[in-house]
C-alpha beads as a LAMMPS data file, in Angstrom:
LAMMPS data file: protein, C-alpha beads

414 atoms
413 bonds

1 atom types
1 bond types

-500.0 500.0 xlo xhi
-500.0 500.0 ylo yhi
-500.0 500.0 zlo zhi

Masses

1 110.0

Atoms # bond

1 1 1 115.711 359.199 138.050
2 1 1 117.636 356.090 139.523
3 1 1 117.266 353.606 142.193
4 1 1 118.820 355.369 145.318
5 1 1 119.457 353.937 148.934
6 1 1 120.431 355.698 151.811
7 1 1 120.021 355.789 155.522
8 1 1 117.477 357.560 157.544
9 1 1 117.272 360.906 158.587
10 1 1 120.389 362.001 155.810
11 1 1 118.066 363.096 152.436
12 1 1 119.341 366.646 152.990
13 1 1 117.491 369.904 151.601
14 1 1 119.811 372.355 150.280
15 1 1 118.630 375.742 147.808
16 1 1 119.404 379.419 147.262
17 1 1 116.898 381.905 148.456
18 1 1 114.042 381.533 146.507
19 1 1 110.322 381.509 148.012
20 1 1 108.309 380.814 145.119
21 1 1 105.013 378.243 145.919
22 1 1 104.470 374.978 144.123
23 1 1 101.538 376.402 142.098
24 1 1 103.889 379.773 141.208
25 1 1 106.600 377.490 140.104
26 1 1 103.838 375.629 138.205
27 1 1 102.898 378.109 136.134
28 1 1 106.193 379.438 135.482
29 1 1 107.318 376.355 133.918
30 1 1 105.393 374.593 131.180
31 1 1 104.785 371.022 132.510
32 1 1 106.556 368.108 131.427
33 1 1 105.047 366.648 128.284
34 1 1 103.018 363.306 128.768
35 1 1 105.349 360.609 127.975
36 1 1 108.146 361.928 129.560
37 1 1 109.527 363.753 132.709
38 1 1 112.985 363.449 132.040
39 1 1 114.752 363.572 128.659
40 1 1 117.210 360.937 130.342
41 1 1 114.141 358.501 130.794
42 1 1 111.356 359.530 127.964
43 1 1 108.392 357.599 129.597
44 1 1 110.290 355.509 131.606
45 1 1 110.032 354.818 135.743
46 1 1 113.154 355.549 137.849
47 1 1 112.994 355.126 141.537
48 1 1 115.153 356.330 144.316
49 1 1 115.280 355.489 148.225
50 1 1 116.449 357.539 150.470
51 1 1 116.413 358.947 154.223
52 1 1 113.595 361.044 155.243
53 1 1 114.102 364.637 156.206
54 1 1 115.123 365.041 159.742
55 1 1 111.547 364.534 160.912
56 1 1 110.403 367.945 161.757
57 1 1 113.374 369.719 162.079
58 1 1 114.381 372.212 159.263
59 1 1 116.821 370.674 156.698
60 1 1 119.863 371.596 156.618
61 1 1 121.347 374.045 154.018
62 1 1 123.025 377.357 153.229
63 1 1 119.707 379.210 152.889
64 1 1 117.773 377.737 156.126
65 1 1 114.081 379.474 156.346
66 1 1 113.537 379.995 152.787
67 1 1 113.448 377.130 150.044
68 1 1 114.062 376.670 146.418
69 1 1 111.523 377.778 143.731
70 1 1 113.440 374.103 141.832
71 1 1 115.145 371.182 143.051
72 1 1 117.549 368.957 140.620
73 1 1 118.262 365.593 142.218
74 1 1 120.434 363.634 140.331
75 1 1 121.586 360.111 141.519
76 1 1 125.069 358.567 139.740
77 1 1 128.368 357.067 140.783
78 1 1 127.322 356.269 144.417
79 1 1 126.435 359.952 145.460
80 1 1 122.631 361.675 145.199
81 1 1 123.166 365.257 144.511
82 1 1 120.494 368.210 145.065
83 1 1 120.929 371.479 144.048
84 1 1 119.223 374.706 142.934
85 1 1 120.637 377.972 141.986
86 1 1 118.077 381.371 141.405
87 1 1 120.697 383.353 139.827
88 1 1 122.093 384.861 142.505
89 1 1 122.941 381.890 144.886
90 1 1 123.942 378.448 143.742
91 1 1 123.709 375.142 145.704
92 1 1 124.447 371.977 145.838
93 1 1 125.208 369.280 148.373
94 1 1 125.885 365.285 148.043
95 1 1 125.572 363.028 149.792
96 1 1 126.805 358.973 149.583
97 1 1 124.570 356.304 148.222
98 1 1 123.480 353.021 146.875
99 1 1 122.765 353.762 143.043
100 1 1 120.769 351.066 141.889
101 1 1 119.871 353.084 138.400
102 1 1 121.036 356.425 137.705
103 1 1 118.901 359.930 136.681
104 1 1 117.967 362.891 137.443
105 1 1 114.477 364.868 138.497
106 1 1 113.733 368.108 139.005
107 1 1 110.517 369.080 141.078
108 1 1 109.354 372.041 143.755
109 1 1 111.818 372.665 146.283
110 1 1 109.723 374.033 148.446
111 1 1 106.751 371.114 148.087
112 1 1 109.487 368.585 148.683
113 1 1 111.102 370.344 151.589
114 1 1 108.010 370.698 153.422
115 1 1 106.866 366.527 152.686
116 1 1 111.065 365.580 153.782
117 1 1 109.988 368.216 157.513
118 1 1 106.867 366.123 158.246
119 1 1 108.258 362.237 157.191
120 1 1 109.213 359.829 160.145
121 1 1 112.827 359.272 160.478
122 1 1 112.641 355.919 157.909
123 1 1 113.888 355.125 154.520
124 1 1 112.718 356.964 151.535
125 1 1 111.868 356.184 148.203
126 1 1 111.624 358.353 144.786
127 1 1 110.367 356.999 141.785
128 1 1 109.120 358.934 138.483
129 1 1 106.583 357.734 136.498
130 1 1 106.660 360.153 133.163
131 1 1 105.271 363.312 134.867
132 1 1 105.006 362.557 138.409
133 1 1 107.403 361.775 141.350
134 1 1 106.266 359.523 144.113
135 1 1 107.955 360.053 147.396
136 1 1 107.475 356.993 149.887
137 1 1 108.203 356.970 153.452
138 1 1 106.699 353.911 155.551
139 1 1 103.094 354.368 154.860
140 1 1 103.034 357.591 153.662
141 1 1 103.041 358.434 149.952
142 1 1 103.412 361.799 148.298
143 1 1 103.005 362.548 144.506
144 1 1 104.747 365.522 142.856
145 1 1 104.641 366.939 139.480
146 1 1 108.214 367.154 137.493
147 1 1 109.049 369.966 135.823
148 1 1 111.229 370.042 132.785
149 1 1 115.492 369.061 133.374
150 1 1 116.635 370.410 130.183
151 1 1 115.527 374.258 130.901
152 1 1 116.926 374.105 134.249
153 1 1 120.351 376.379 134.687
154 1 1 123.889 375.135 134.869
155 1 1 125.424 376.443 138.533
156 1 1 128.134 378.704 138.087
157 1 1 131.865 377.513 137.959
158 1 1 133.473 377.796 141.911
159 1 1 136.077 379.724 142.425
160 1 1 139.590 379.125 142.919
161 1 1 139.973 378.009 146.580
162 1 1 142.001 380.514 148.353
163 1 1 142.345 379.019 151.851
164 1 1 140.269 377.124 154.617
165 1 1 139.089 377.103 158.212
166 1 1 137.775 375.400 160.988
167 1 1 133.880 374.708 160.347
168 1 1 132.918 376.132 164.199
169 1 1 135.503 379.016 164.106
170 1 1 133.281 379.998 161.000
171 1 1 130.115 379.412 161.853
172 1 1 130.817 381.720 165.074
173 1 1 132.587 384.666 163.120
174 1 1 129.566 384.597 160.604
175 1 1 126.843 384.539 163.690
176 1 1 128.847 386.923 165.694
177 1 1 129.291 389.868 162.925
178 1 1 126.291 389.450 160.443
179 1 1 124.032 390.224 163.883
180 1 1 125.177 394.151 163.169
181 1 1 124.710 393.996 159.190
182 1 1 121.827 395.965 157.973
183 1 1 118.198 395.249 156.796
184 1 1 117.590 397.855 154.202
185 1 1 117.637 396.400 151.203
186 1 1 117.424 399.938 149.963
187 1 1 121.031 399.903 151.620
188 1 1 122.191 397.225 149.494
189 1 1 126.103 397.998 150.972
190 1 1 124.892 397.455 154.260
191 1 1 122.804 394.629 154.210
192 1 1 126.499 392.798 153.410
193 1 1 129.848 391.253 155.463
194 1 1 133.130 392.601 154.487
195 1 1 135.067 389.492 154.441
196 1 1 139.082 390.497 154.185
197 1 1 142.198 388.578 153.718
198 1 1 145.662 389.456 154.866
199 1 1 147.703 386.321 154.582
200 1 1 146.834 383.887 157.883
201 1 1 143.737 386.474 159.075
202 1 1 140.999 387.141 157.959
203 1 1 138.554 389.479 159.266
204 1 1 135.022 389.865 159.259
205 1 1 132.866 393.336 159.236
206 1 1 129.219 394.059 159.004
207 1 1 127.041 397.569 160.018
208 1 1 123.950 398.785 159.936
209 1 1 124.851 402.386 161.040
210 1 1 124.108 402.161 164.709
211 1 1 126.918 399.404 165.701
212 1 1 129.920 398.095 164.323
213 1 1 130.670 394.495 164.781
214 1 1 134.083 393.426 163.631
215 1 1 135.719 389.695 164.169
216 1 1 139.418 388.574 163.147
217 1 1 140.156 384.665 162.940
218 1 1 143.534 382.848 161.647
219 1 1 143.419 380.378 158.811
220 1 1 145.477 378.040 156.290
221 1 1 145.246 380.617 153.067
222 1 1 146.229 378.590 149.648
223 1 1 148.961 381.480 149.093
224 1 1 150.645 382.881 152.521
225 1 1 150.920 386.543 150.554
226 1 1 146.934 386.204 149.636
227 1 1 145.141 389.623 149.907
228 1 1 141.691 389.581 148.659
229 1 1 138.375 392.126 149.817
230 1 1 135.070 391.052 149.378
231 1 1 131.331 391.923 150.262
232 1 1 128.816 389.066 150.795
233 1 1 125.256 389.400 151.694
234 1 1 125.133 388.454 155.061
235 1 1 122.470 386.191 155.199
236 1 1 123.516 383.538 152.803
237 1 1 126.880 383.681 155.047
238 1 1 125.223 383.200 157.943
239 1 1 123.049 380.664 156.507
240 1 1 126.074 379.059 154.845
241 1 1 128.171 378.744 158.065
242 1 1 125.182 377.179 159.534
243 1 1 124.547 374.587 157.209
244 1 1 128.682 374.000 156.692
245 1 1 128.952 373.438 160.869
246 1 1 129.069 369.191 160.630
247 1 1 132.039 369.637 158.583
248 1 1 136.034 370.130 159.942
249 1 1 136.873 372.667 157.867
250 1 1 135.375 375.002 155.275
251 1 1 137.081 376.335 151.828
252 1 1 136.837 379.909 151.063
253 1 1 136.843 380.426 147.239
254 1 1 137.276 383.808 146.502
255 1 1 137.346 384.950 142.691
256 1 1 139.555 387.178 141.156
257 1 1 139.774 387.456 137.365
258 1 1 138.361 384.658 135.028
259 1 1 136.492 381.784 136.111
260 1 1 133.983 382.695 138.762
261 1 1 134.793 386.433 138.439
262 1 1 131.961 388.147 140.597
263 1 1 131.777 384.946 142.889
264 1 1 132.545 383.480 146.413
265 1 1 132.356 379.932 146.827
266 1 1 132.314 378.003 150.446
267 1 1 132.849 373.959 150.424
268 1 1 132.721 371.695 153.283
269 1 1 130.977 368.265 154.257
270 1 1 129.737 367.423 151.441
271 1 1 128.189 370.844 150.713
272 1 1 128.915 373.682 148.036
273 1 1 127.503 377.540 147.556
274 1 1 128.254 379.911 145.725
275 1 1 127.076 383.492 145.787
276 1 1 127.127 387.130 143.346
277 1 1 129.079 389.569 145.614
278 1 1 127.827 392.922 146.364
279 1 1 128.830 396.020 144.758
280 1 1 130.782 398.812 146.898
281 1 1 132.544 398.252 150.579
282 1 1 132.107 399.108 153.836
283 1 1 133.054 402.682 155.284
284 1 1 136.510 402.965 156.827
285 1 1 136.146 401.844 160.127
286 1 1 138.997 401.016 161.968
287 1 1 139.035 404.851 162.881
288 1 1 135.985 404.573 164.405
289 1 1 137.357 402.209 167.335
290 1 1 138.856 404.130 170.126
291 1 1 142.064 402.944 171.847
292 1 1 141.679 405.308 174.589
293 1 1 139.291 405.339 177.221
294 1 1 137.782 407.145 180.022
295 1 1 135.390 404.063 182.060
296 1 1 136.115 400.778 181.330
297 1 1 133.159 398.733 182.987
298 1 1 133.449 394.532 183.775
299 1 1 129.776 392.811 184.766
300 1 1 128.883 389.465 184.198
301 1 1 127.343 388.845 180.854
302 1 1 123.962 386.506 182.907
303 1 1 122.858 388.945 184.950
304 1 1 123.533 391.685 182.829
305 1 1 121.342 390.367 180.019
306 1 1 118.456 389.096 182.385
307 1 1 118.673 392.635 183.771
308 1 1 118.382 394.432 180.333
309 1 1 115.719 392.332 179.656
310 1 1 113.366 392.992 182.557
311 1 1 114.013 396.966 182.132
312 1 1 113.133 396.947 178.515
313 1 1 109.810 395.433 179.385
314 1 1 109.008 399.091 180.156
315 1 1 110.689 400.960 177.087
316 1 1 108.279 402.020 174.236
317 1 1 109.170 401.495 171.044
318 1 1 112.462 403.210 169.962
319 1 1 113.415 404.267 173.477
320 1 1 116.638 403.364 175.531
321 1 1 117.305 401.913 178.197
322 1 1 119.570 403.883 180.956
323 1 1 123.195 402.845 182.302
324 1 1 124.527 404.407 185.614
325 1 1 127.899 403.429 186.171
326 1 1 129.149 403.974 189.328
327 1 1 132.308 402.437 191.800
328 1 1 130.602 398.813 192.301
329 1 1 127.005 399.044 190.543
330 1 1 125.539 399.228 187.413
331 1 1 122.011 401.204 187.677
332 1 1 119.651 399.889 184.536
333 1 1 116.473 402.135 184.335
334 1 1 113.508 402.471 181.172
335 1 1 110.484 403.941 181.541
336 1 1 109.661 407.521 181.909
337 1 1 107.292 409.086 184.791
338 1 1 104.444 409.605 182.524
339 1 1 104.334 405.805 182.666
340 1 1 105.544 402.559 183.481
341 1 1 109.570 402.490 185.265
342 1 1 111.479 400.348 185.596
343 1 1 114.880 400.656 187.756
344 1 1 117.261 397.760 188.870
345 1 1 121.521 397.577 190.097
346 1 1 123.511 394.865 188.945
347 1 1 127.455 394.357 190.371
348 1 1 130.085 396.197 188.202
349 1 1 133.575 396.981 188.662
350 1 1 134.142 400.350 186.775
351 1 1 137.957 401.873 186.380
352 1 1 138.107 405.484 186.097
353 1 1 135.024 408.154 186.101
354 1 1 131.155 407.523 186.640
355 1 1 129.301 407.591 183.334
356 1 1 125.496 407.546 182.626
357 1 1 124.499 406.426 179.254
358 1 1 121.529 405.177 177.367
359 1 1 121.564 402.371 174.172
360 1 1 118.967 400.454 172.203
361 1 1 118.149 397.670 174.148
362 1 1 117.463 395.556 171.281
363 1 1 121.352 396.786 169.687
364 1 1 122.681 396.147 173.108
365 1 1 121.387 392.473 173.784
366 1 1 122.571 391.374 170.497
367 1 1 126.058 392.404 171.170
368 1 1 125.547 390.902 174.748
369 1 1 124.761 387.430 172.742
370 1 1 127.460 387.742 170.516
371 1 1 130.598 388.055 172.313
372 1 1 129.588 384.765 173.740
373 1 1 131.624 385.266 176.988
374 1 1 130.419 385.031 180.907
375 1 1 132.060 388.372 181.578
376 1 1 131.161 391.470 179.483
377 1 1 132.977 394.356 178.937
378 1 1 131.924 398.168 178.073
379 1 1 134.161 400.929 177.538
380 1 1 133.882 404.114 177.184
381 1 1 135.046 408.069 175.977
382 1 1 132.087 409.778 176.907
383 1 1 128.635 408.976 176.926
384 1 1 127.493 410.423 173.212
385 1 1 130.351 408.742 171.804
386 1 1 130.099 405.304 170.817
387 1 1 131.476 402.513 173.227
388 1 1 133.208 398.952 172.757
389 1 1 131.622 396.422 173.790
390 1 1 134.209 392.687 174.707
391 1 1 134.359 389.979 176.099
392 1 1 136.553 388.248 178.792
393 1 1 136.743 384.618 179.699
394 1 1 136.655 386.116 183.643
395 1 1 136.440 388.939 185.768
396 1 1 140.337 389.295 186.082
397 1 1 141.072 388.281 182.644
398 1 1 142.371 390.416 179.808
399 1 1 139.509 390.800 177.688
400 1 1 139.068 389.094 173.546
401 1 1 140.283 391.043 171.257
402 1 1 139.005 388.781 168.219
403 1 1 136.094 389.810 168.743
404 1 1 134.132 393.638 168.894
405 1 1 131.212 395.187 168.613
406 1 1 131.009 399.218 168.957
407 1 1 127.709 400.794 169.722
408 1 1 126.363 403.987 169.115
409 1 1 124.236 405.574 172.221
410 1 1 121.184 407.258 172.222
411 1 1 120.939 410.769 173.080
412 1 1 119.138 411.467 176.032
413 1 1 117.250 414.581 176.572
414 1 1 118.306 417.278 178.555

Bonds

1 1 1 2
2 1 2 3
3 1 3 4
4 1 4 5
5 1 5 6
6 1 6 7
7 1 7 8
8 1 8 9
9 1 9 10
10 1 10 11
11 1 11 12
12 1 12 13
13 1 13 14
14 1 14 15
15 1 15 16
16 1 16 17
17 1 17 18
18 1 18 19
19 1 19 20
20 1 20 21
21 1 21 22
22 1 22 23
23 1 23 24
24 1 24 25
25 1 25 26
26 1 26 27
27 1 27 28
28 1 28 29
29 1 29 30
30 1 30 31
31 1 31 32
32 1 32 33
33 1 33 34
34 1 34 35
35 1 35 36
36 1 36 37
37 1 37 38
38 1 38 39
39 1 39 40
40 1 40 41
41 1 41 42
42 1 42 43
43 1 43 44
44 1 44 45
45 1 45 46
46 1 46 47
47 1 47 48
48 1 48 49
49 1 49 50
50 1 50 51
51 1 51 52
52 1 52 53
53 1 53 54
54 1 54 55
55 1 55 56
56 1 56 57
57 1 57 58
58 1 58 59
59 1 59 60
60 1 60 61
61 1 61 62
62 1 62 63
63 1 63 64
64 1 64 65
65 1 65 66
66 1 66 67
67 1 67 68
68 1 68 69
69 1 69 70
70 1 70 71
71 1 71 72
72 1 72 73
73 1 73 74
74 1 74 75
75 1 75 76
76 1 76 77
77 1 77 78
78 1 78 79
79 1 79 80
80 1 80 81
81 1 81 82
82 1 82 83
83 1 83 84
84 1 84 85
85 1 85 86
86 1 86 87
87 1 87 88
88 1 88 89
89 1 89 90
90 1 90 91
91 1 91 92
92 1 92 93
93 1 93 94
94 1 94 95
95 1 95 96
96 1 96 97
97 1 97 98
98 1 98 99
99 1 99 100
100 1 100 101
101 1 101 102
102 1 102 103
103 1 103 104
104 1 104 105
105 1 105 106
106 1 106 107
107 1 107 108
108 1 108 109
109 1 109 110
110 1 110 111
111 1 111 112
112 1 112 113
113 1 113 114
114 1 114 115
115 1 115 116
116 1 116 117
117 1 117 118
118 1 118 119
119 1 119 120
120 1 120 121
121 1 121 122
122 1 122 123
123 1 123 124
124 1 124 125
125 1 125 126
126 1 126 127
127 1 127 128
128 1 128 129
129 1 129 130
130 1 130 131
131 1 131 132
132 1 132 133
133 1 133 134
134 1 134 135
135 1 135 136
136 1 136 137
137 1 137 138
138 1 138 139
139 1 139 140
140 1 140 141
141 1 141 142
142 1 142 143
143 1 143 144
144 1 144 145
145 1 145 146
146 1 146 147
147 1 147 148
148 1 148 149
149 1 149 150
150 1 150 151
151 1 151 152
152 1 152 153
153 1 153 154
154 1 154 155
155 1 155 156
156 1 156 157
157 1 157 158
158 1 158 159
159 1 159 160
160 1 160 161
161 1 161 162
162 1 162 163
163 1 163 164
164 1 164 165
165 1 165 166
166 1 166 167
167 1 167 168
168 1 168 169
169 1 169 170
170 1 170 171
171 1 171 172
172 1 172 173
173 1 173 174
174 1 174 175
175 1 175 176
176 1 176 177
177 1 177 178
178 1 178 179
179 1 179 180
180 1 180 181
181 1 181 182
182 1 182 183
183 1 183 184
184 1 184 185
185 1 185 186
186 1 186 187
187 1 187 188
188 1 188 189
189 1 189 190
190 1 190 191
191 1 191 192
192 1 192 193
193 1 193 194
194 1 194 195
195 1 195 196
196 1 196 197
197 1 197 198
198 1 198 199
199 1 199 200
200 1 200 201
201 1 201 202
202 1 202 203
203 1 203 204
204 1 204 205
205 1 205 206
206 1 206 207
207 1 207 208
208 1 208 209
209 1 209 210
210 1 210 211
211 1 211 212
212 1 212 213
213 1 213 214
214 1 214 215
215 1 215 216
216 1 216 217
217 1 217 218
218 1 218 219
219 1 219 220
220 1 220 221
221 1 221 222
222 1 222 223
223 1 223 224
224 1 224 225
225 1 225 226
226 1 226 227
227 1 227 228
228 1 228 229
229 1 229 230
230 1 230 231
231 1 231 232
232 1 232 233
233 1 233 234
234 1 234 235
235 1 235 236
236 1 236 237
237 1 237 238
238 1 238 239
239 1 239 240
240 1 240 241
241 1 241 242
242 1 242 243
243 1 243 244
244 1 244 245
245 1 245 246
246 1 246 247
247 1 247 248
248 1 248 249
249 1 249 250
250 1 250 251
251 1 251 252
252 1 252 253
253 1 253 254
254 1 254 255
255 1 255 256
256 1 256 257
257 1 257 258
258 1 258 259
259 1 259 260
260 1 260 261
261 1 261 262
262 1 262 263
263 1 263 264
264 1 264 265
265 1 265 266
266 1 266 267
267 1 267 268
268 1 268 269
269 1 269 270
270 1 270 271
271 1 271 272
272 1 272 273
273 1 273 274
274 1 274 275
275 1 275 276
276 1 276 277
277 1 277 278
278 1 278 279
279 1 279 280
280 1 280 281
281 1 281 282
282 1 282 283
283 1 283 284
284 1 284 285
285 1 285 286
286 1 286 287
287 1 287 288
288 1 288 289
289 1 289 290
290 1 290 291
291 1 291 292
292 1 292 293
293 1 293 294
294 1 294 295
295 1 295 296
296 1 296 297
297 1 297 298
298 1 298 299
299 1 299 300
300 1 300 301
301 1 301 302
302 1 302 303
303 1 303 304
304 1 304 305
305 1 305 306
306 1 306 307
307 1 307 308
308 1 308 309
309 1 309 310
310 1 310 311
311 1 311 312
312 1 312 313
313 1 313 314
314 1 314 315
315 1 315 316
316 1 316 317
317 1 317 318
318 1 318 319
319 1 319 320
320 1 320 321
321 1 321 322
322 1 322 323
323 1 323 324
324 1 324 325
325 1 325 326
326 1 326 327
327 1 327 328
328 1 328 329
329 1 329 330
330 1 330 331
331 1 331 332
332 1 332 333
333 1 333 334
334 1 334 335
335 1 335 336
336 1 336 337
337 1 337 338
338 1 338 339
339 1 339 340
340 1 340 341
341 1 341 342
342 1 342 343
343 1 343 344
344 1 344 345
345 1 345 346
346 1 346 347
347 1 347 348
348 1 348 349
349 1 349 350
350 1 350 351
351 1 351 352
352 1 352 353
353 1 353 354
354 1 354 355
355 1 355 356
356 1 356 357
357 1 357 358
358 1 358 359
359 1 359 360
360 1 360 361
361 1 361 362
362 1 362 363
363 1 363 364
364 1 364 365
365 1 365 366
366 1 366 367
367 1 367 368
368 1 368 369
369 1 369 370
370 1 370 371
371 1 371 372
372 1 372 373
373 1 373 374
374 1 374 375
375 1 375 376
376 1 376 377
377 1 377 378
378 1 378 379
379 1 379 380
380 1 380 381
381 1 381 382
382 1 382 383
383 1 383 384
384 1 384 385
385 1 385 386
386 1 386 387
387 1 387 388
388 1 388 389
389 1 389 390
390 1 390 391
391 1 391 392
392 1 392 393
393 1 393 394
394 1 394 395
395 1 395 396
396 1 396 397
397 1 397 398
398 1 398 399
399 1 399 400
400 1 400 401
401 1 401 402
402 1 402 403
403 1 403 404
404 1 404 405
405 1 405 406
406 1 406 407
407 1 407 408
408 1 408 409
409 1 409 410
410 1 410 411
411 1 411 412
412 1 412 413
413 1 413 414
């Protein structure tokens, strides 16, 4: 590959979700033949500098804690590129350069990401030498094996883009809903966001079967009449709206029929993913929202959560902790008397009747996190039906409707 310059600290990692080793991907692919690494550069040497990798810290990219089985880095017309794609998620992000000589590499993903995590925050240099890539940071040197270019996948076509959004607003609608999304991969339909569009909204759904979280945000759609429904797997959203965060704005590329059919595509500084939608939808669920309630309860989210956490020191493994809501307290208890209690009060305001209820600590902390506010609040029909959980930017304010997350209870005996 080419000659390649670029600051410090800005070589970014990017790949779909693909945990293959360096010896696995190894043995996958037949090496490159001596005599060439590249069929750009048949026994040639290309070099490349660039910026290390954040020095320590994770890379950036829409599939943070996992790393590419293969990496294509391609340097041309002022930009190095990386990307990967393993079939179900493509990426690619690029980033500007000084091109002294143009080509392209591809190597381990993973190998590479974890040399960029450990190099000192100093210029970088690539160079291929018929098999082999050198990497070059200060004094440290790295050699890699290459693996063949030509055998290496085109990334699907993106979408059509159908509208965009604020980078933050996105990343906090992604963190805030896939929380609820399911685990099962078993479950395939609920391991996935329901992303829908509705002109200038679009709303954001994810469950697991014990809570609900739903989150509505405007937008600047393409085509004010756009109405689209689509389920993603929620953790290459999340990790997408991560990675997409230093950017203004995102693009949404939602496919209908022809090219990208099957697809969603997000865009934004400098970065592009694509990802293979899931089959099926999400139950109906507005239905399962009440808009009628019996308690409504108002705490502060702080001591709330510190409180929840201290009680579920005691809880076993699957058990609840206890809510007693009365006029001016909140009564947390775990624990039963065969063993360890715990019980402590916390200020509430509750309107309307006194309610004792139990949830999933775990299920209820998570919501707690994700409305993001300093005043929480629950409400409730009765306690075996499930309850809303809000937030409010104060005690007297009205509280977000953007944002909810409904929670089943737990049952308690007798």
């Amino acid at each position: 590959m080419g000659c390649v310059r670029l600051f410090p600290g800005v070589l970014p990692l990017t790949g779909a979700d693909d945990t293959e080793t360096d010896d696995e991907a190894r043995q996958s692919e037949a090496p490159a033949t001596a005599g060439g690494g590249n069929s750009e550069d048949p026994g040639g040497t290309r070099r490349t500098r660039g910026g290390s990798g954040l020095g320590g810290t994770q890379p950036p990219g829409p599939s943070a804690g996992a790393c590419p089985r293969r990496l294509l880095l391609k340097a041309e017309d002022g930009q190095l590129s990386l990307s990967s794609f393993d079939y179900e998620v493509s990426a690619r992000v690029s980033v500007e350069a000084e091109v002294e000589e143009e080509g392209t590499v591809l190597v381990s993903g993973r190998l590479l990401a974890d040399i960029c995590r450990a190099l000192p925050n100093r210029p970088v240099e690539i160079s291929t030498d018929g098999v082999r890539a050198t990497v070059v940071c200060g004094s440290s040197r790295f050699t890699l094996h290459t693996l063949p270019v030509e055998e290496y996948p085109a990334l699907p076509q993106m979408p059509t883009a159908t509208g965009t959004v604020p980078g933050e607003v996105f990343a906090s609608a992604a963190a805030q809903v896939a929380i609820a999304a399911g685990r099962d991969d078993t479950l395939p339909v609920l391991t996935g966001v329901r992303i829908e569009i509705e002109g200038d909204t679009v709303t954001l759904a994810s469950t697991d079967r014990y809570r609900f979280a739903v989150r509505e945000f405007l937008w600047k759609p393409e085509n004010p009449e756009a109405s689209a429904v689509a389920l993603v797997p929620a953790k290459t959203l999340l990790d997408t709206a991560k990675a997409l965060t230093s950017g203004d704005s995102v693009t949404l590329a939602l496919s209908g029929s022809g090219a990208g059919e099957g697809l969603i595509g997000f865009e934004g500084a400098g970065r592009r993913t694509t990802t293979r939608l899931l089959e099926g939808d999400l139950p109906k669920y507005r239905t399962l929202f009440p808009t009628e309630f019996n308690s409504v309860a108002v705490i502060e989210t702080a001591p709330f959560v510190e409180a929840v956490k201290r009680v579920a020191l005691v809880a076993e493994r699957n058990t609840p902790v206890r809510l007693s809501f009365e006029q001016g307290v909140l009564i947390l208890e775990a624990g039963s008397s065969d063993d360890a209690q715990a019980v402590e009060r916390v200020d509430a305001n509750l309107d309307g009747d006194d309610i004792s209820i139990a949830f999933n600590p775990t299920f209820l902390l998570d919501g707690l996190s994700a409305i993001d506010s300093p005043v929480a609040q629950l409400s409730f029909t009765t306690s075996t039906k499930p309850a809303l959980l809000s937030g409010k930017p104060a005690l007297d304010a009205e509280a977000d409707e953007a944002y909810k997350y409904l929670i089943m209870p737990v049952r308690l005996s007798g």
